[in-house]
N, C-alpha and C positions, 0 to 999 in steps of 0.2 A: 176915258181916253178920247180925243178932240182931232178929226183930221182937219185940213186945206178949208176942206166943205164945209169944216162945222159939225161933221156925223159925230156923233158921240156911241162910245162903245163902255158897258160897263162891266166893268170882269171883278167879282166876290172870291178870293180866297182865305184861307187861313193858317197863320204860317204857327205847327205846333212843333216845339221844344219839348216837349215833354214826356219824358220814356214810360213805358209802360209799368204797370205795378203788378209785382209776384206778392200773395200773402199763401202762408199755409210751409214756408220752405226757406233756408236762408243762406244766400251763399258762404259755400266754406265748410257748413256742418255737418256733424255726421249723426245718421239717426239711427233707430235700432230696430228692432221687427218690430215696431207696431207701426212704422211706414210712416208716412207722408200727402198732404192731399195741397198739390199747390194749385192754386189760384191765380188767375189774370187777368185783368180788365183790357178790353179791343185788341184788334189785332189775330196773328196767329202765332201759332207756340210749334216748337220740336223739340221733343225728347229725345237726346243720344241721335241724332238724324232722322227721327221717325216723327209723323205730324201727334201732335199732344191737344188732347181738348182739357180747358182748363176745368176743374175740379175730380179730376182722376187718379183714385187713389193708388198709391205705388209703397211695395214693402219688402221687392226682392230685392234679394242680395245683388249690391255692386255699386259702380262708379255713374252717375246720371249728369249730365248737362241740358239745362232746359234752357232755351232760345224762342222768347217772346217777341215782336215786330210788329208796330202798330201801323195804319196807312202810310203815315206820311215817314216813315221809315228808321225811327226809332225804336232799338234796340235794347234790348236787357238780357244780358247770360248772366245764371245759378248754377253755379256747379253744388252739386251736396252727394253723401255718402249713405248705403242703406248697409247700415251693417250687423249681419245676423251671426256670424260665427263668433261660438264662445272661445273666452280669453285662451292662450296657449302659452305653456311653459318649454319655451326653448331651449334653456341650460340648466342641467342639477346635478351637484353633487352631495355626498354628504361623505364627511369624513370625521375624525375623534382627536380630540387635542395630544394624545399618548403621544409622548418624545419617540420611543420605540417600534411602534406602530400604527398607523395614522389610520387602517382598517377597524382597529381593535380598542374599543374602550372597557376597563375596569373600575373597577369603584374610587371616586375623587377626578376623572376625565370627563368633560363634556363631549357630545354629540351635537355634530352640526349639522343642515342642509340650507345650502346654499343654492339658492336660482334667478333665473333673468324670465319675467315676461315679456313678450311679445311686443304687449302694450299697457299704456299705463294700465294701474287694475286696482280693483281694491282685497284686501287678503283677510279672510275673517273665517272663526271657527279654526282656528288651527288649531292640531292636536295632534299626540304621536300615540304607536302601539308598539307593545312587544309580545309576538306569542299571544295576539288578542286581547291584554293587558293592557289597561290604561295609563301612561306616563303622566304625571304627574309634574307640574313646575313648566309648562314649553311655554318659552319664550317668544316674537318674533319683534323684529325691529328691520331697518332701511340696509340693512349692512354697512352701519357706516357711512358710508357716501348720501350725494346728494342726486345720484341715478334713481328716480321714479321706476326704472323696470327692474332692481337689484332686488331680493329682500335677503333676511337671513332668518332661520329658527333653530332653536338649540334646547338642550335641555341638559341637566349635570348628571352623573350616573353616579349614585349612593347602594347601599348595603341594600336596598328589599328593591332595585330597581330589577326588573322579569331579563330570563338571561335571553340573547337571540338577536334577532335580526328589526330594527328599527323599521315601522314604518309610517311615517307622518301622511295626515288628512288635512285638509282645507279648500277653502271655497275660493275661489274666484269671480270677481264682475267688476266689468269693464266699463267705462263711463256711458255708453248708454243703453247699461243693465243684461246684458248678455253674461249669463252665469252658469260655473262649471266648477264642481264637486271635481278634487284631483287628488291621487295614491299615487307616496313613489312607491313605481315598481320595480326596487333596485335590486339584482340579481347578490347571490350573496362574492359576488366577486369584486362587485362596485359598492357595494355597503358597508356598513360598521356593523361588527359584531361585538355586541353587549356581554364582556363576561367577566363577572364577580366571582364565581363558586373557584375556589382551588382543587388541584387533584382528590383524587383521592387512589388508594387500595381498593382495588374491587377482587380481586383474585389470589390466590396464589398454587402452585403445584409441585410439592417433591419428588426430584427424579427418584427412582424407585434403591438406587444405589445410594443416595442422599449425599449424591455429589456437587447438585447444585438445587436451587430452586425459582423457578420461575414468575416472576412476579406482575401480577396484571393493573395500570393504573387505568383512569377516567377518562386520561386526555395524555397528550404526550407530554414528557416532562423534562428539564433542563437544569443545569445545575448554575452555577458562578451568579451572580444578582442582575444581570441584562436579558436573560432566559434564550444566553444565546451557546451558552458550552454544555457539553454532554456531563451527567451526571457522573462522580467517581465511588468506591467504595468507604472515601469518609464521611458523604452521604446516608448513611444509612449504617445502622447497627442490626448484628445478629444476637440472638442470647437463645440457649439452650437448658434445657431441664431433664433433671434425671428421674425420668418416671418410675424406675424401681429401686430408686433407692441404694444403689449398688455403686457409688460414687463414680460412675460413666455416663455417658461423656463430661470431661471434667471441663469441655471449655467446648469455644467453636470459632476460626478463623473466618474472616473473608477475604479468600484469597483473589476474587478480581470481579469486574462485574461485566457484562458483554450481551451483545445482539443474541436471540434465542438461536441465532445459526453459528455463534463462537464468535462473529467479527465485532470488531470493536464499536464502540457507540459513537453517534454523530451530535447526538443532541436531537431532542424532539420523538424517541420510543416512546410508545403505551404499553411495551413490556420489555421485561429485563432478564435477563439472566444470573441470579448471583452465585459463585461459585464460590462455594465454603469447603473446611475439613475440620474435623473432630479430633480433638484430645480426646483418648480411651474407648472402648467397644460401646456400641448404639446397641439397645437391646430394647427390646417390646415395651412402648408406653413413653418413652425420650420423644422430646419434643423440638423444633425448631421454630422460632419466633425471628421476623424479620422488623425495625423498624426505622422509623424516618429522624433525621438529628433536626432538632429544632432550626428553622430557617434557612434548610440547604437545599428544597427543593421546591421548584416553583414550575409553570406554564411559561408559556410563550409570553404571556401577556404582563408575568410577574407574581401572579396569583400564588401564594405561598401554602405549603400545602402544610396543614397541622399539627404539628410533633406530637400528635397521639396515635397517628396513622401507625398503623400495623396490621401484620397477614393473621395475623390470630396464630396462637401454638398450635401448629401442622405437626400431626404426629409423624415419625420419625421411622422408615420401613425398616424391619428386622432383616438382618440378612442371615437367612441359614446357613451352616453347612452340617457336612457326614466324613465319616468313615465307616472304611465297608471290610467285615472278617470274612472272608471266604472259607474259614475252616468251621464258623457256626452260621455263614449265609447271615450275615447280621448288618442293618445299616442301623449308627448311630449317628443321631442329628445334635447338631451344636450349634448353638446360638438358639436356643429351645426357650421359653420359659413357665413358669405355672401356669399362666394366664392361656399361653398355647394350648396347651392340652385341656384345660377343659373347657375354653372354648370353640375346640375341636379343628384343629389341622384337620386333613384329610389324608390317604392312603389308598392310590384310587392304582388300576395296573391294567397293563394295553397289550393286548398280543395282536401278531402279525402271519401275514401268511407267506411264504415262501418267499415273495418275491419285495417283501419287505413293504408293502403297502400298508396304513394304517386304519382303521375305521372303528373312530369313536363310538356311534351312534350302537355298535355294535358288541363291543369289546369293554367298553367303561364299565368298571366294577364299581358295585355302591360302595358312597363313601364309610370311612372310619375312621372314630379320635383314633390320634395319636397318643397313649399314655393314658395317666388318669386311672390306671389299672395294672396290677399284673397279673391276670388271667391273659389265656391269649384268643384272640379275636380275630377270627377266621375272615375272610373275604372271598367272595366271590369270584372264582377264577378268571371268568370273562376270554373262555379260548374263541378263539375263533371258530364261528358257527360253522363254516363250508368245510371245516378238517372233521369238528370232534361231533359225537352227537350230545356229552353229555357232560352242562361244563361244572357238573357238582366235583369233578377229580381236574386232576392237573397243576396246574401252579399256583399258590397259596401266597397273599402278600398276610402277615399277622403282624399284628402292634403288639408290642412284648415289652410291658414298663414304660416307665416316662419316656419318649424321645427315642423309642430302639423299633423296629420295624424286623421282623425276622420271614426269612422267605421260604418256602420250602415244598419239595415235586414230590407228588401224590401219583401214584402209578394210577390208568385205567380201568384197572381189573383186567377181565375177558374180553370186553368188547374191542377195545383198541389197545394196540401194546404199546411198550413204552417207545417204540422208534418213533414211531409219529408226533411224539412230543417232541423227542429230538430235532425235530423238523425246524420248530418254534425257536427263530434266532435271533428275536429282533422285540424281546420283550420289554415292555415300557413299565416303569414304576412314577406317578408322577405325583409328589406334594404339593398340594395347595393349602390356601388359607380357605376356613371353613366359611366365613363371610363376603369376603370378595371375589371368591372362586377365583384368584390371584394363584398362578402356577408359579411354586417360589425354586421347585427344584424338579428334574426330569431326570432318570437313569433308565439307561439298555441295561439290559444283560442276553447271553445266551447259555444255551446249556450242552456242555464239553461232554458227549458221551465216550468218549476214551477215556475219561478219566472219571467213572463210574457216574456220570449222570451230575456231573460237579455244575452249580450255576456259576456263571463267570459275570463278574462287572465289564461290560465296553468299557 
């Protein structure tokens, strides 16, 4: 530069274009925990608004902008990503192809679970369990579509597939290798449950009258083929046998079938009530069999339960009775049979004290067959100890022949008279079964001294 004068003036500078160079980092991308070390030639640098020296390495999680500016005033921003959290499953369900219930899969339904990542990801090792059990055949694929975050995995449910609650494993990593091992943990409200096995009979129990019987299955059960009506009694057959021989019971109705509280069924009990009656007198060793009519009763889910299913022959409870001769003190039992007697009814007798209180612990006489004998066979009287002092005398229960029970009052002697027996008005004769200790019959009496010391049946 040249003035007026001639002076000459010379000015050097340098005109740079040229923006600065980031290596080590690239705008746009996203890294994963093993971080980043970006680099810059001249100039100064900020990270996120903070001053940055170039080759410092960076691996926390988050969002970074780096701002390079060299003298003569150009610029260069890098945005990039450090991303350390492993992949996440946002959506899942799993449900079962069953027309009837979308919860519930049986054998020939498949089992689905359905979900959405986060971000894209890649899905490896997938595998399902039941009950710890390895499932066998899972599938996964995109679900179809062309959504990078969808997928889908399945598997079909067959005869040895484990019964229970599905729960599928797999891995997840995300494109820059951030990886995470995932269970679903689907409550069993949200699940599908896995089940092949049909009912079954696990139970059953004859009211002691053998008016009805009780029937326990596996699972709740259903009749009509949607397993959505309540079972009726042409579901199920009864059949009876005459264990002595004696052509009774000749047959056996079902006269209706009901909730164990008498109300009608809804559909879906695990026990039943069936109410039958007998053609001809039940007597000791008759049996009751309950069972299933091929393809009439199933689960919720369809599952058909057997037609071998059956309560097994439930023996069939004898019912006693008596009459009672007051003029030889005599109780004869009816509905009695061989097998009774010898193996050994009982004949056990309860006294009481005045105010009619009773005490077993006290008063129970050892037992005695019933029959089997006609000798007669004395029992322990069993008075009450706070009256008598000595209970070899007093009231006498004896087994007299097959099935007859004879009773009979043995005076004191000296020590106590006979009023003081008289006292005793509340005396208990009670049969039981020698096996069950099952009390099949209870009779009072007292004793009428106006009319010479007569025992009276209450």
């Amino acid at each position: 530069m040249t003035d007026y004068a001639g002076n000459k003036t010379v000015v050097l500078f340098i005109i740079d274009t040229v923006f600065p160079e980031v290596t080590g980092v690239t705008d746009g991308n996203t890294y994963g925990a093993s971080g980043v070390t970006p680099v810059y030639t001249g100039g100064t640098a900020e990270l996120n608004g903070e001053p940055y020296d170039s080759g410092t390495f960076i691996n926390r999680h988050g969002d970074y902008t780096l701002i390079v500016q060299d003298k003569a005033g150009n610029t260069i921003t890098v945005s990039f990503v450090i991303d350390r959290e492993s992949p996440m499953i946002t959506e899942k369900s799993m449900t079962s192809d069953n027309s009837n219930h979308s919860q519930i899969a049986r054998e020939g339904d498949i089992v689905t679970l359905s979900f959405r990542t986060a971000e894209a990801a890649t899905i490896s090792n997938m595998r399902a369990y039941i009950e710890g059990v390895t499932v066998d055949a899972v599938t996964l694929d995109d679900a179809g579509d062309k959504d990078p975050l969808t997928w889908r995995a399945y598997f079909p449910v067959d005869s040895s597939t484990k019964n229970g609650l599905p729960v599928f494993h797999f891995d997840l990593t995300d494109e820059v290798g951030n990886h995470r091992s995932y269970y679903t943990n689907f409550s069993s409200v949200n699940s599908v449950t896995v089940d092949t096995k049909a009912p079954e009979i696990i139970s059953s129990v004859v009211q002691p009258n053998n008016g009805y019987i009780d029937v326990t299955f596996s699972e709740g059960v259903f009749g009509g083929t949607d397993g959505k009506l309540a079972i009726d009694k042409s579901d199920i057959k009864a059949v009876t046998s005459d264990g002595t021989s004696d052509g009774n019971p000749s047959s056996v109705t079902i006269d209706s079938i009901t909730k164990t509280d008498g109300s009608e069924l809804t559909g879906g009990e695990s026990m039943i009530r069936v109410h039958v009656s007998f053609t001809g007198e039940v007597t000791k060793g008759d049996t009751l069999e309950i069972m299933t009519v091929n393809g009439a009763i199933r689960d919720q889910v369809g599952n058909i339960i057997a037609d071998d299913q059956t309560t097994g022959e439930k023996t069939l409870n004898t019912t006693l009775g008596y009459t009672w001769d007051e003029a030889t003190n005599t109780i004869t039992l009816t509905g009695l049979t061989v097998e009774d007697n010898t193996s050994g009814d009982r004949v056990q007798l309860i006294t009481a004290r005045d105010d009619l209180s009773i005490y077993d612990a006290d008063f129970q006489t050892r037992p005695t067959n019933i029959g089997g004998s006609n000798s007669l066979i004395s029992i322990s009287a069993g008075l009450d100890k706070a009256e008598f002092w000595n209970t070899g005398d007093g009231l006498f229960a004896n087994a007299v022949g097959s099935g007859k029970i004879q009773l009979e009052l043995v005076a004191l002697g000296n020590m106590i008279s006979d009023d003081t027996i008289m006292k005793q008005d509340n005396l208990q004769l009670y049969i039981q079964d020698a096996e069950a200790s099952e009390r099949k019959i209870t009779l009072s009496f007292n004793i009428d001294s106006t009319r010479e010391d007569t025992i009276i049946l209450n």
